[in-house]
Phi, psi and omega in degrees: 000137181252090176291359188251015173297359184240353170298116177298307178214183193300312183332282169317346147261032175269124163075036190209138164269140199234106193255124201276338187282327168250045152282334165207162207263152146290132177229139182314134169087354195233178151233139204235104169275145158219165169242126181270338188227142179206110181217192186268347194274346198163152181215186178235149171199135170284134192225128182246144172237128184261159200297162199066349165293133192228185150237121173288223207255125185206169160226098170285123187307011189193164200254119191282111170257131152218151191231121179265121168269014179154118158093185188227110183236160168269099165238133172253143207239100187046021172097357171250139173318108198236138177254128156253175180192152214307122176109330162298165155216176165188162190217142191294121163306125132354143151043010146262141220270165193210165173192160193223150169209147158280108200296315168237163205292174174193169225222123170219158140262122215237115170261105173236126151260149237220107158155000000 
């Protein structure tokens, strides 16, 4: 049950116990985001991917923790391949280019700080 569907922003999960797999739905064909902490050093954000869905090939200026909450993704790192599966994590370098795809639809938290 998603006791936070009607919560608007991140503010509104504040100080509430949370199970991070239902903050957003799997939706067929897509991806669904949401960001619960949004700050200038750095935010979070939930992401559900339905399977064959990705990001393509990107680079960010700081470094990027992700965490699978559910389900199995491909992430490429500079071209090598990491198969994750739901309780891994791993984390994206600085200034190297990555990109994610859904082996199975899958559920991640995508953590960036900005310093």
């Amino acid at each position: 049950m998603d006791h936070n569907k009607n919560a608007k922003s991140s503010k509104n999960l504040t100080a509430q116990r949370i199970n991070l797999t239902d903050i957003v739905n799997y939706q067929k064909g897509s991806i669904v985001s949401r960001e619960i902490v949004k700050k200038k050093t750095g935010n979070v954000t939930i992401f559900a991917f339905d399977q064959g869905q990705g990001l393509s090939e990107h680079t960010a200026p700081f470094d990027a923790l992700v965490y699978l909450l559910d389900g199995e993704a491909e992430i490429l790192i500079a071209d090598k391949p990491f198969h994750l599966q739901e309780g891994e994590m791993i984390i994206l370098p600085a200034n190297q280019p990555h990109a994610l795809k859904a082996l199975k639809k899958f559920k991640m938290m995508l953590v960036m700080i900005r310093s």
